[in-house]
MISE-725083 format. One record per residue (C-alpha): residue in one letter; x, y, z. Coordinates in nm, 2 decimals. Layout:
<atoms>
<atom type="a" east="X" north="Y" up="Z"/>
...
</atoms>
This chain:
<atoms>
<atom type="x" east="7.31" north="7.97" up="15.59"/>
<atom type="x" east="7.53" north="8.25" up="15.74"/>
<atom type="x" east="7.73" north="8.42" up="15.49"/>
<atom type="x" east="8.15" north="8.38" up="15.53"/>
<atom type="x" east="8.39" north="8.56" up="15.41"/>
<atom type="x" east="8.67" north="8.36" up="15.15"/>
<atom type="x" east="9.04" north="8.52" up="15.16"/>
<atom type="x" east="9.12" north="8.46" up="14.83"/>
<atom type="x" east="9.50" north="8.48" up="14.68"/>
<atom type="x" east="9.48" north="8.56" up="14.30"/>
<atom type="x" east="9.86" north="8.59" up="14.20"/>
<atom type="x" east="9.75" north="8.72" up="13.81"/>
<atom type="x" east="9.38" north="8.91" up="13.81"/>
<atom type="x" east="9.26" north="9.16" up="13.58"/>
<atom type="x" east="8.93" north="9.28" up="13.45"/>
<atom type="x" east="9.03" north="9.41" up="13.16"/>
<atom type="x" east="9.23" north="9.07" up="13.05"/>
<atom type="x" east="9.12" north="8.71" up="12.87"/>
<atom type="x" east="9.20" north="8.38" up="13.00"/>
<atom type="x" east="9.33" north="8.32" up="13.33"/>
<atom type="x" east="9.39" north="8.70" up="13.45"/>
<atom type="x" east="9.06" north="8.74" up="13.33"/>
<atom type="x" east="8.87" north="8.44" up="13.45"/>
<atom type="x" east="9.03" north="8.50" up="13.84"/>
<atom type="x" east="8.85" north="8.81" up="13.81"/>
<atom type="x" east="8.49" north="8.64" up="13.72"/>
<atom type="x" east="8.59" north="8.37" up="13.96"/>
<atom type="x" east="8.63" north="8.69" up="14.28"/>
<atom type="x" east="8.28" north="8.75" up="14.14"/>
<atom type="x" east="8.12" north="8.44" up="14.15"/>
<atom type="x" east="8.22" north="8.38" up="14.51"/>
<atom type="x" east="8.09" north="8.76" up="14.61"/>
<atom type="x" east="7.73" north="8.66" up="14.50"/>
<atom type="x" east="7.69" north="8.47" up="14.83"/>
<atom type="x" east="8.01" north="8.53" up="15.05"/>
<atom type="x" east="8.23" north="8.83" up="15.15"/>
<atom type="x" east="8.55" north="8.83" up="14.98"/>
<atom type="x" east="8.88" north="8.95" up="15.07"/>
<atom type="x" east="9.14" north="8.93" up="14.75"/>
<atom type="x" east="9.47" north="8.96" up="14.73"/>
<atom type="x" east="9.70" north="9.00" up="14.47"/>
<atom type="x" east="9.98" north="9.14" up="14.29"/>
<atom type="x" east="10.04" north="9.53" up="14.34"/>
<atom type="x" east="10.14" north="9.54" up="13.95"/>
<atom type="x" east="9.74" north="9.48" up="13.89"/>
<atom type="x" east="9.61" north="9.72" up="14.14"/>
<atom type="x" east="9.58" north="9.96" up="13.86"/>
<atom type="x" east="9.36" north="9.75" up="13.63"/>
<atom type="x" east="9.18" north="9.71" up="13.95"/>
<atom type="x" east="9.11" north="10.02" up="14.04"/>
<atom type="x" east="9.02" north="10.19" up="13.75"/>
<atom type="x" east="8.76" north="9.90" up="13.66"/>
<atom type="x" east="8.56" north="9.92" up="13.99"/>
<atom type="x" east="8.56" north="10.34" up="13.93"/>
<atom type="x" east="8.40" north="10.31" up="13.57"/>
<atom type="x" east="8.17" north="10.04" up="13.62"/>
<atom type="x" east="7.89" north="10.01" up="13.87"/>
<atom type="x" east="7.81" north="9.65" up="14.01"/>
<atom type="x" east="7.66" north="9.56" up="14.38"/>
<atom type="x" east="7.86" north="9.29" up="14.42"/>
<atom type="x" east="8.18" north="9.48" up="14.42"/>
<atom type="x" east="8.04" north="9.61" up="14.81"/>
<atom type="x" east="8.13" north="9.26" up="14.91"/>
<atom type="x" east="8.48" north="9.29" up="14.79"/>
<atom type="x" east="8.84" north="9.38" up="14.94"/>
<atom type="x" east="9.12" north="9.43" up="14.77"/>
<atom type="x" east="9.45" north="9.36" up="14.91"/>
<atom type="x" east="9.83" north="9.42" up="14.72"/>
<atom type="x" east="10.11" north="9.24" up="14.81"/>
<atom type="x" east="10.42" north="9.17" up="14.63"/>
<atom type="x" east="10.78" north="9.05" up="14.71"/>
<atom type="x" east="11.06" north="9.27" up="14.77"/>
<atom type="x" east="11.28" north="9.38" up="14.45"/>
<atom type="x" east="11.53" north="9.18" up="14.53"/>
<atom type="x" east="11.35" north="8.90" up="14.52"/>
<atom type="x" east="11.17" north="8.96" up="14.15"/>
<atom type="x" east="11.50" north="8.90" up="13.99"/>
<atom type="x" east="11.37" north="8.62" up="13.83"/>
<atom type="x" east="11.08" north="8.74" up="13.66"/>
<atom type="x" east="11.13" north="8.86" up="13.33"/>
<atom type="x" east="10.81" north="8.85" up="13.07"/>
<atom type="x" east="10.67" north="8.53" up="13.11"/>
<atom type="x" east="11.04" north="8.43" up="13.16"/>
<atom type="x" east="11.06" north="8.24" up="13.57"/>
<atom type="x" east="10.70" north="8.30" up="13.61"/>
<atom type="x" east="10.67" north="7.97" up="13.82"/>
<atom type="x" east="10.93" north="8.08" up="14.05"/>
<atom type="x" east="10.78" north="8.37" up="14.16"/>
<atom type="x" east="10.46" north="8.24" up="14.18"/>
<atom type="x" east="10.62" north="7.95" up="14.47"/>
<atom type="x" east="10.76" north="8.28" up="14.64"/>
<atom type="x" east="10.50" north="8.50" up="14.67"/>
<atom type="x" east="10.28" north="8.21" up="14.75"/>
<atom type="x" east="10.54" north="8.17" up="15.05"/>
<atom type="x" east="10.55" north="8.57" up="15.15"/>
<atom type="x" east="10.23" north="8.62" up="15.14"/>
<atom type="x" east="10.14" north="8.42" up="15.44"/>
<atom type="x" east="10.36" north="8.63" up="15.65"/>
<atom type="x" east="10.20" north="8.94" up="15.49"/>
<atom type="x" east="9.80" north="8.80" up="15.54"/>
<atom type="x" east="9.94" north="8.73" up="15.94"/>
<atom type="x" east="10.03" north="9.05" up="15.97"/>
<atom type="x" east="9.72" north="9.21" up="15.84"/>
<atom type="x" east="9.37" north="9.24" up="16.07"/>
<atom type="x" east="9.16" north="9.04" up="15.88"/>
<atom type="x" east="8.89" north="8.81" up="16.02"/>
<atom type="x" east="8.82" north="8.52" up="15.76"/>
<atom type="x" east="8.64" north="8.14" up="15.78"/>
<atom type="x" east="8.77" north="7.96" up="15.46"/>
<atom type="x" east="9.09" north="8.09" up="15.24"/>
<atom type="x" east="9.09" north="7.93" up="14.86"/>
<atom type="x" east="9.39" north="7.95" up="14.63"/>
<atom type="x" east="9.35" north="8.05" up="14.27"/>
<atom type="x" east="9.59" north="8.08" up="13.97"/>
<atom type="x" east="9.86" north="7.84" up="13.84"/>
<atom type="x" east="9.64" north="7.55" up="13.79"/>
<atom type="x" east="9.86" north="7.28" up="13.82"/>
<atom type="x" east="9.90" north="6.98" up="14.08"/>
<atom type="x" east="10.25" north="6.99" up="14.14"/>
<atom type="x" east="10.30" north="7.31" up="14.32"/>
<atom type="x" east="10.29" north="7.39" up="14.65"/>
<atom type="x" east="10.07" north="7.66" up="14.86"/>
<atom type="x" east="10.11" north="7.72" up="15.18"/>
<atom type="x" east="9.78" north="7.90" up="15.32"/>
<atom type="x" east="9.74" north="7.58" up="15.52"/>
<atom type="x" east="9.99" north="7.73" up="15.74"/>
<atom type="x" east="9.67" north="8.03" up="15.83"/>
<atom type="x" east="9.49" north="7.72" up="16.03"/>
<atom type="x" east="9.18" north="7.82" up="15.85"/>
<atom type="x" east="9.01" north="7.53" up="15.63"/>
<atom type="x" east="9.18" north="7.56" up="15.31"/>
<atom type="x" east="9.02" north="7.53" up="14.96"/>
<atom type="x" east="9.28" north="7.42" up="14.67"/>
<atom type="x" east="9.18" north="7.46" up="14.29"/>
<atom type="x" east="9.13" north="7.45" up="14.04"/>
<atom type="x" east="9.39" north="7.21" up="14.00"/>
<atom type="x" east="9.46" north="7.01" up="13.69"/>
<atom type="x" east="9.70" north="6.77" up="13.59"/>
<atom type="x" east="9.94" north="6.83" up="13.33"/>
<atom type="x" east="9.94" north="6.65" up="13.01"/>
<atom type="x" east="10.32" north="6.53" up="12.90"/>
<atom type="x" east="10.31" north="6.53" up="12.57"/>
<atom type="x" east="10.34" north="6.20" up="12.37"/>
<atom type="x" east="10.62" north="6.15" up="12.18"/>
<atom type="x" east="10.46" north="6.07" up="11.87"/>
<atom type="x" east="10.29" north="6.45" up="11.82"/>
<atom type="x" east="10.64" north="6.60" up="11.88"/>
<atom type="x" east="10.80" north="6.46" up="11.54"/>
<atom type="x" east="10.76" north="6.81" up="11.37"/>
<atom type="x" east="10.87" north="6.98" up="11.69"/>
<atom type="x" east="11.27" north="7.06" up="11.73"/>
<atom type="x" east="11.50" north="6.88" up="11.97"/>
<atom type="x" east="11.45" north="7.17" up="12.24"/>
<atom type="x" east="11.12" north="7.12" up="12.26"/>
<atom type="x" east="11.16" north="6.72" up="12.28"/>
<atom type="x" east="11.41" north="6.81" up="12.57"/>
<atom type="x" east="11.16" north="7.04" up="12.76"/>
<atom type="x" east="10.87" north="6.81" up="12.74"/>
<atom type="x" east="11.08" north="6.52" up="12.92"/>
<atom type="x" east="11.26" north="6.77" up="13.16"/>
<atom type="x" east="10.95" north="6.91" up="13.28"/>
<atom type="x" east="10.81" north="6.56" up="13.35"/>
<atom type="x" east="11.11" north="6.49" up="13.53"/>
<atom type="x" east="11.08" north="6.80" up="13.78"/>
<atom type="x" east="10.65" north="6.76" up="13.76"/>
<atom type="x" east="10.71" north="6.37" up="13.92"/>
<atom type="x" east="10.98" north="6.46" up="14.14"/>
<atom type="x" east="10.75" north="6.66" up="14.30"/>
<atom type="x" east="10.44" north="6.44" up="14.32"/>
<atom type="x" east="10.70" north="6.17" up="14.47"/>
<atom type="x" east="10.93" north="6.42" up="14.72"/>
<atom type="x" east="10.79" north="6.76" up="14.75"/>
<atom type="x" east="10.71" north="6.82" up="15.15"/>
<atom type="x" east="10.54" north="7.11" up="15.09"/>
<atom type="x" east="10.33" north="6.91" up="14.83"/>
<atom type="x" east="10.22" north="6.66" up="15.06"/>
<atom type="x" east="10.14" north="6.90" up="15.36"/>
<atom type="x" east="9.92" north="7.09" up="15.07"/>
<atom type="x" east="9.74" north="6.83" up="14.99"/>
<atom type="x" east="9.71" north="6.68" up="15.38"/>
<atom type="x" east="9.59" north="7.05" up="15.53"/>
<atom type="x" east="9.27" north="7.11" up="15.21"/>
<atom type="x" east="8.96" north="7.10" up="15.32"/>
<atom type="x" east="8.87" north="7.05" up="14.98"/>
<atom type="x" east="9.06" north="7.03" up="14.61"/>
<atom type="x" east="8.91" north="7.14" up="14.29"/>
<atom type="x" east="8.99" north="6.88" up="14.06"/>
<atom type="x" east="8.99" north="6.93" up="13.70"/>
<atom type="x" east="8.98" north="6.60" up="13.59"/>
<atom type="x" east="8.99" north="6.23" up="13.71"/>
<atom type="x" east="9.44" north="6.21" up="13.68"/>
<atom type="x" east="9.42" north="6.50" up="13.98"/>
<atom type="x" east="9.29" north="6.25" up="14.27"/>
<atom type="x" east="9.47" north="5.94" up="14.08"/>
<atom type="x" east="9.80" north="6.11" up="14.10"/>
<atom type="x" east="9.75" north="6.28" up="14.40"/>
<atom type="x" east="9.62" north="5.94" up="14.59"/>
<atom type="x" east="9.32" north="6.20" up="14.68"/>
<atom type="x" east="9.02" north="5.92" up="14.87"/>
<atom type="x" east="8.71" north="6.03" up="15.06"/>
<atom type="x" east="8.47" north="6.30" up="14.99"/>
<atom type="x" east="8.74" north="6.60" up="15.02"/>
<atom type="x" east="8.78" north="6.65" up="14.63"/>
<atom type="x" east="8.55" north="6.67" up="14.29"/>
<atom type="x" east="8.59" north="6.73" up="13.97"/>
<atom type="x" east="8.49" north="7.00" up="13.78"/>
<atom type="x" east="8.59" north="7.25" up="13.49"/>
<atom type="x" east="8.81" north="7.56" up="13.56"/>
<atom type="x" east="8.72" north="7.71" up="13.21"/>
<atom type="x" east="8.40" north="7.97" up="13.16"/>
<atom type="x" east="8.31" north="8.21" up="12.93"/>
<atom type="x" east="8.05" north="8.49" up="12.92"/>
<atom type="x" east="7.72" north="8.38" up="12.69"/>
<atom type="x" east="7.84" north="8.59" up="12.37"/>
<atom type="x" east="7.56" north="8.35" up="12.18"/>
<atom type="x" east="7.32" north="8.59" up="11.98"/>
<atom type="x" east="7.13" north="8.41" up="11.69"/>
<atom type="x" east="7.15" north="8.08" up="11.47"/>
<atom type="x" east="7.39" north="8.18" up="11.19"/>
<atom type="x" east="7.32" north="8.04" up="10.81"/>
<atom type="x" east="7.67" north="7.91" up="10.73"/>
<atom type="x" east="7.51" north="7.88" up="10.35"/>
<atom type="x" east="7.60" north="7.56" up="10.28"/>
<atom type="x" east="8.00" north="7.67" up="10.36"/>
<atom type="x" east="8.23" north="7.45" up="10.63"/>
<atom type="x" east="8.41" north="7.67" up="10.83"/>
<atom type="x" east="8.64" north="7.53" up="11.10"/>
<atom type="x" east="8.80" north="7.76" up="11.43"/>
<atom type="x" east="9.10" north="7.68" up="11.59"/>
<atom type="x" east="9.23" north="7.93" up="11.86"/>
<atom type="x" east="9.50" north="7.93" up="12.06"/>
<atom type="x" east="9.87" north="7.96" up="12.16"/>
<atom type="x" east="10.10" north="7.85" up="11.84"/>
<atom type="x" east="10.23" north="7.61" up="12.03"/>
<atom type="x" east="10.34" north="7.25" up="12.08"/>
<atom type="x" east="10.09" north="7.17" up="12.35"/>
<atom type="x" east="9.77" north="7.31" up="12.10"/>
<atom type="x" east="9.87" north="7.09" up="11.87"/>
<atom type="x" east="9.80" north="7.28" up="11.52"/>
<atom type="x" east="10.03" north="7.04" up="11.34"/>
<atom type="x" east="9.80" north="6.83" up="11.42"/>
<atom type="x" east="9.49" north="7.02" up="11.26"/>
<atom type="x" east="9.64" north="7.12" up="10.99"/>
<atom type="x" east="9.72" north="6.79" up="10.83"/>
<atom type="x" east="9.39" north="6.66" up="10.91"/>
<atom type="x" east="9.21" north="6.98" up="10.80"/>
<atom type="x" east="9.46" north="6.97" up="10.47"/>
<atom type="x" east="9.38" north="6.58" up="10.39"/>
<atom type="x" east="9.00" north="6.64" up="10.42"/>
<atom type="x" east="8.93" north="6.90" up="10.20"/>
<atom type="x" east="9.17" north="6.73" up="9.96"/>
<atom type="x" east="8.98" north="6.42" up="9.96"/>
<atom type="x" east="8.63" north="6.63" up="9.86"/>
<atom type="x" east="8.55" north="6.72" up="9.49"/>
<atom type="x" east="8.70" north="7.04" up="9.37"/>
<atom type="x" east="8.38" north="7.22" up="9.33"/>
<atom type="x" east="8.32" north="7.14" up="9.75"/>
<atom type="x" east="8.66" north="7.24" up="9.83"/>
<atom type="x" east="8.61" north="7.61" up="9.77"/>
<atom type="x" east="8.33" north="7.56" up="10.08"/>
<atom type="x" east="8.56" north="7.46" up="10.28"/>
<atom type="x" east="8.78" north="7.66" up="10.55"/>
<atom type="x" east="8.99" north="7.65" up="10.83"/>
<atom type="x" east="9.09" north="7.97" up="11.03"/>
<atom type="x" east="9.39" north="7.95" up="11.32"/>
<atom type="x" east="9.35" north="8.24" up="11.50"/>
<atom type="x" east="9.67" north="8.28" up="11.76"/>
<atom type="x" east="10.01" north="8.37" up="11.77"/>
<atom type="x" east="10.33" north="8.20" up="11.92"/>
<atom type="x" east="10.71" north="8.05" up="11.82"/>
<atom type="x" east="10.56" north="7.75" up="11.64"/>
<atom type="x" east="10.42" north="8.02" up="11.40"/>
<atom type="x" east="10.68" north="7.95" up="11.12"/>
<atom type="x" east="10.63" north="7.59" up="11.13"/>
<atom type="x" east="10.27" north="7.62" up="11.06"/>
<atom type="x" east="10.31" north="7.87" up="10.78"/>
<atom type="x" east="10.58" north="7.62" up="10.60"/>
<atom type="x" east="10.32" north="7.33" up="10.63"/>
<atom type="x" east="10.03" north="7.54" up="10.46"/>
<atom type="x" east="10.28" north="7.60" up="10.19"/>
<atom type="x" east="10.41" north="7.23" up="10.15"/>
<atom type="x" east="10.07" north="7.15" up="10.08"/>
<atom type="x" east="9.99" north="7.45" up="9.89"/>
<atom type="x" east="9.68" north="7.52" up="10.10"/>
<atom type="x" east="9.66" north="7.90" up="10.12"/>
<atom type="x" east="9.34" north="7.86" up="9.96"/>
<atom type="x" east="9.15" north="7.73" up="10.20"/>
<atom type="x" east="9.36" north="7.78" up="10.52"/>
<atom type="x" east="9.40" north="8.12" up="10.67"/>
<atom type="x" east="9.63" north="8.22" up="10.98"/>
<atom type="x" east="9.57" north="8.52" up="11.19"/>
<atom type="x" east="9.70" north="8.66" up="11.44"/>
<atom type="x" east="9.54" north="8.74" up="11.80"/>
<atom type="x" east="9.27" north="8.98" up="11.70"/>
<atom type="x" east="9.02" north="9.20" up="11.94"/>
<atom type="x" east="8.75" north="9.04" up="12.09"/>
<atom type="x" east="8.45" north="9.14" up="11.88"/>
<atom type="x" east="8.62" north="9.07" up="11.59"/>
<atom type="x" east="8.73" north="8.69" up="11.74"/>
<atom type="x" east="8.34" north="8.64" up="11.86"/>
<atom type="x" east="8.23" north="8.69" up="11.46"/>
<atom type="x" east="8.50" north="8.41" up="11.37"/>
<atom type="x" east="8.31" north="8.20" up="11.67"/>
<atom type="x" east="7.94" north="8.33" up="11.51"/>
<atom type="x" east="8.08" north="8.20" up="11.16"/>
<atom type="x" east="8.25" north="7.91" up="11.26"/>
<atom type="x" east="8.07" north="7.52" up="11.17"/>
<atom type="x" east="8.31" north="7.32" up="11.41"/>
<atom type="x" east="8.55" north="7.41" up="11.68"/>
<atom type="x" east="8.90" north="7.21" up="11.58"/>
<atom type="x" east="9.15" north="7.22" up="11.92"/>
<atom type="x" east="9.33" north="6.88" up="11.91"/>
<atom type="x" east="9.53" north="6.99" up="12.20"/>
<atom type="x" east="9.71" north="6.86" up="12.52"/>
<atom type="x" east="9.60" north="7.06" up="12.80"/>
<atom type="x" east="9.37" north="7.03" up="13.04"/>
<atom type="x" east="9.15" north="7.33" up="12.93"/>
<atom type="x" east="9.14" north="7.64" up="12.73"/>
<atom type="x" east="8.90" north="7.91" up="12.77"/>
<atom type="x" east="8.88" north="7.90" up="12.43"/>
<atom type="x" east="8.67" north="7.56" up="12.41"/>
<atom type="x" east="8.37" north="7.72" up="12.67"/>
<atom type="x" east="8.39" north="7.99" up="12.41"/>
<atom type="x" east="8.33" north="7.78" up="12.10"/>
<atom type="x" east="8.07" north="7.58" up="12.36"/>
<atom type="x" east="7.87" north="7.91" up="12.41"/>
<atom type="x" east="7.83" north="7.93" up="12.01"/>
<atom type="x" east="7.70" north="7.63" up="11.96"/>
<atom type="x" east="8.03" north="7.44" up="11.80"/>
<atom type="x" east="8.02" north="7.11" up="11.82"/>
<atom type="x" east="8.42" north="6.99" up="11.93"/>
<atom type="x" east="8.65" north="6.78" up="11.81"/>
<atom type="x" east="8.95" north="6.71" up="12.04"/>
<atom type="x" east="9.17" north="6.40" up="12.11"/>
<atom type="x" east="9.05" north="6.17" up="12.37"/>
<atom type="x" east="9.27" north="6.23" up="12.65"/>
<atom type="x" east="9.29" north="6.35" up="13.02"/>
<atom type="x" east="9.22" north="6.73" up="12.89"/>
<atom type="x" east="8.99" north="6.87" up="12.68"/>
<atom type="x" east="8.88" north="6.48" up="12.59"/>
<atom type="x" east="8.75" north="6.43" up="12.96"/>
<atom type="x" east="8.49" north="6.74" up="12.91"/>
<atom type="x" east="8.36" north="6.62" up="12.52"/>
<atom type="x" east="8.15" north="6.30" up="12.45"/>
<atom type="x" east="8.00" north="6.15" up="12.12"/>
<atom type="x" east="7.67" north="6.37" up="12.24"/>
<atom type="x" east="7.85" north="6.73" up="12.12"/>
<atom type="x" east="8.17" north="6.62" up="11.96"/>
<atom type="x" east="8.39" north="6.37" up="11.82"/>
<atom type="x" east="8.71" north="6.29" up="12.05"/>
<atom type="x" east="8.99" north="6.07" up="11.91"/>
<atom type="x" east="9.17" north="5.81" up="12.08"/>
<atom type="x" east="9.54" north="5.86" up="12.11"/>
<atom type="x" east="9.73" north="5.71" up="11.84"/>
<atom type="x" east="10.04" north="5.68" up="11.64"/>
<atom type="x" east="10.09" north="6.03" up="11.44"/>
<atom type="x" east="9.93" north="5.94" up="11.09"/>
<atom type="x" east="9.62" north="5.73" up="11.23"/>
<atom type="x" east="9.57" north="6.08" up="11.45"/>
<atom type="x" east="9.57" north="6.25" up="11.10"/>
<atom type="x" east="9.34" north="6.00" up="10.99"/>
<atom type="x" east="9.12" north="5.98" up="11.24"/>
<atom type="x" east="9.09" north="6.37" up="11.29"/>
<atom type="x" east="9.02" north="6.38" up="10.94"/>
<atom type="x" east="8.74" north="6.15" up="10.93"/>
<atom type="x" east="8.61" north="6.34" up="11.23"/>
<atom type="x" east="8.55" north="6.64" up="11.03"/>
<atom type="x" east="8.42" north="6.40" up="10.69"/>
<atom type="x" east="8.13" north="6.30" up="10.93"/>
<atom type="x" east="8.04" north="6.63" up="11.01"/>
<atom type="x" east="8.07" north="6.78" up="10.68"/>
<atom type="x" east="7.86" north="6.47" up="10.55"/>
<atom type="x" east="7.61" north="6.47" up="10.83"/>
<atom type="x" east="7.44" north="6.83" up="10.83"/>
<atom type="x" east="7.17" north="6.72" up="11.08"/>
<atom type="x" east="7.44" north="6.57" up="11.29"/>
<atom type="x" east="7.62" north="6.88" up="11.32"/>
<atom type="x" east="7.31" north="7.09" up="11.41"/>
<atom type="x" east="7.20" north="6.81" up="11.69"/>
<atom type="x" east="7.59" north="6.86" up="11.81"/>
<atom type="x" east="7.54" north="7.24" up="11.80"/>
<atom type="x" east="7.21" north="7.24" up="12.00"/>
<atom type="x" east="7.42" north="7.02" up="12.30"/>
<atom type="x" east="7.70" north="7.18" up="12.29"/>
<atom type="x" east="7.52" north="7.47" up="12.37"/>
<atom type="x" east="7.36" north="7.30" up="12.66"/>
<atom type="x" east="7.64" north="7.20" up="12.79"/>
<atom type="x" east="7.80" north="7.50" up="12.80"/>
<atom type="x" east="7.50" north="7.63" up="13.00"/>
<atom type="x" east="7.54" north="7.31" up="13.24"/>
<atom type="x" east="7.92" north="7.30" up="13.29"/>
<atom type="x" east="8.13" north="7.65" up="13.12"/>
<atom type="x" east="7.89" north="7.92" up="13.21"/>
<atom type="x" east="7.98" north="8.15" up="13.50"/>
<atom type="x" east="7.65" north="8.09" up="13.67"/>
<atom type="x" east="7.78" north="7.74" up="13.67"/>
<atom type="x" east="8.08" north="7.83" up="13.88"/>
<atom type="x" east="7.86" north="8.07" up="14.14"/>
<atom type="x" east="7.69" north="7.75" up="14.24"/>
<atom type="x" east="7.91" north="7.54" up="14.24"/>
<atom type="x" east="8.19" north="7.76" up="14.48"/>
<atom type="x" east="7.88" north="7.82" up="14.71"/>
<atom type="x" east="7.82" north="7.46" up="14.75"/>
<atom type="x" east="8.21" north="7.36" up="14.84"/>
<atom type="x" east="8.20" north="7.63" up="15.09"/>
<atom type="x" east="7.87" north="7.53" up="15.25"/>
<atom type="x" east="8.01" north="7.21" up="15.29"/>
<atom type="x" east="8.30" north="7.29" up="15.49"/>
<atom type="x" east="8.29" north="7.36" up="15.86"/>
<atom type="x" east="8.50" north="7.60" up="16.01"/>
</atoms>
């Protein structure tokens, strides 16, 4: 098969970066094993760039092009921080189609990355070239039930955001014409084509998520239970959510097992506070430990020491779940359209969506089976890593990118 070249637009790329600046950059990768790339991005990462392709040596890098584009001052008024981040995203994604027409650039296929969401709008449709849109996933509204420990704010945002998600699945223009002009949509899980009223053989579903294999050796946990949770400290991880069932499951062990027992939330983030005061209420600073974002050696040992991987979250994924795949951690999750879609009985234990205390309950006895069950938990372990091999490795993503462009004809 002749090789094509893929115009890319990465809004947020950097090698030096985690999660998704990070994973657009092994994504530019992936696609340069087989095809000729041309990627454009922000100018504020052109530096990261840069200086990464001068210090390291790679052949693939020959099949890349780096373009920088970014909106005029006056229009980056409303990015502050992470502050109006969607906003700027919907313009630049507008500019730059001006800005690629005005380049001399001969492409076959141009593929959106970043902002993984199926709400919003891109507009490379408007290139006439066939269009590839994704990852996309769908986002999770929060049930009300798992925001009882949240403030009112938070209760406000979750609704308010639903409102403006579904008036754009329902109204958007732009949405529609997106959706109409793809040649093919990356799906991250089976709400994507349900909500988008996707039919025919223009869509699949895959994981966005992958992670470098940091997996060195069996560790000997001797005879100690330790349980990871990473992430954001915030409502959408639910934490609340493993610490209460964490909390209630060493609690229900002998004392002697108890001192075996421990949970680690490595993250940081505004729900921070309410976290601490719950370890407290419970007096659990024995066997519960809170840290905050550490470097990336030091987070693969917590990996390498870890039993089970605890993320009863919301979203739909987390770069931090092919992580604790690629160590062998078997999952538990709730069962929903996120994480829940990716985990089965086979490598994890996902729980059913429930009112708040049976979510407690059930968590809990999650983790009492996989204390209880040694064997278990090494049979989990030895899938888990299988499936990270199968689905969240990045050679996992280089074939399947090279298959959705193979299908599409120009």
């Amino acid at each position: 098969m002749s090789i094509k070249t893929i115009l890319v637009t990465c809004y947020a790329v950097n090698p030096y970066k985690r999660l998704e600046d990070g994973m657009e950059w092994n994504f530019i990768l992936q696609i340069a094993r087989y095809q000729k790339v041309i990627a454009i991005t922000r100018k504020n990462n052109q530096a990261a760039i840069e200086k990464y392709l001068s210090e390291n040596i790679n052949p693939i890098f020959s099949n890349i092009t780096f373009l920088y584009f970014d909106l005029p001052y006056w229009m980056r008024f409303c990015k502050k921080g992470e502050k109006g981040g969607l906003l700027h995203y919907y313009m630049w994604q507008r500019g730059i189609v001006s800005f690629i027409k005005r380049q001399t650039l001969c492409y076959d296929i141009v593929h959106n990355l970043n902002f993984h969401n199926d709400w919003m709008p891109v507009f490379l449709w408007k290139l006439k070239k066939p269009m590839v849109w994704g990852p996309v996933g769908h986002p999770q509204r929060i049930p009300k039930q798992y925001l009882k420990l949240y403030s009112k704010k938070q209760h406000l945002t979750n609704e308010l955001s639903w409102l403006i998600k579904k008036t754009y699945w329902k109204y958007s223009w732009d949405l529609h014409k997106t959706i109409d002009n793809s040649a093919h949509i990356w799906c991250l899980n089976h709400s994507v084509p349900a909500t988008l009223g996707l039919k025919g053989n223009n869509y699949s579903i895959y994981p966005s998520v992958a992670s470098k294999d940091f997996y060195t050796e069996k560790k000997d946990t001797n005879n100690y239970f330790r349980v990871l949770s990473v992430g954001r400290f915030v409502a959408t991880n639910g934490f609340d959510l493993a610490l209460h069932s964490f909390i209630g499951f060493v609690k229900s062990l002998p004392i002697t097992e108890q001192k075996l027992c421990k949970l680690t939330l490595v993250g940081t983030g505004p729900e921070r506070k309410l976290y601490q005061r719950i370890i407290q209420e419970n007096q659990a600073d024995d066997f519960v430990e809170m840290t905050e974002w550490m470097d990336h050696q030091s987070l693969m040992k917590q990996y390498q020491e870890a039993t089970v991987f605890l993320f009863p979250s919301h979203e739909a994924s987390g770069m931090v779940v092919a992580e604790a795949l690629s160590f062998g951690l078997p999952i538990i999750c709730l069962e929903n359209e996120g994480l829940g879609h990716y985990i089965d009985e086979s490598l994890g234990i996902s729980v059913p969506e429930q009112n708040y205390a049976d979510t407690i309950i059930a968590l809990k006895q999650a983790l009492l089976k996989l204390y209880k069950i040694p064997h278990l938990t090494n049979i989990m372990s030895d899938r888990a890593r299988k499936h990270y091999e199968n689905k969240f490795s990045w050679e996992s993503r280089e074939s399947y990118l090279h298959n959705i462009y193979n299908q599409i004809e120009e």
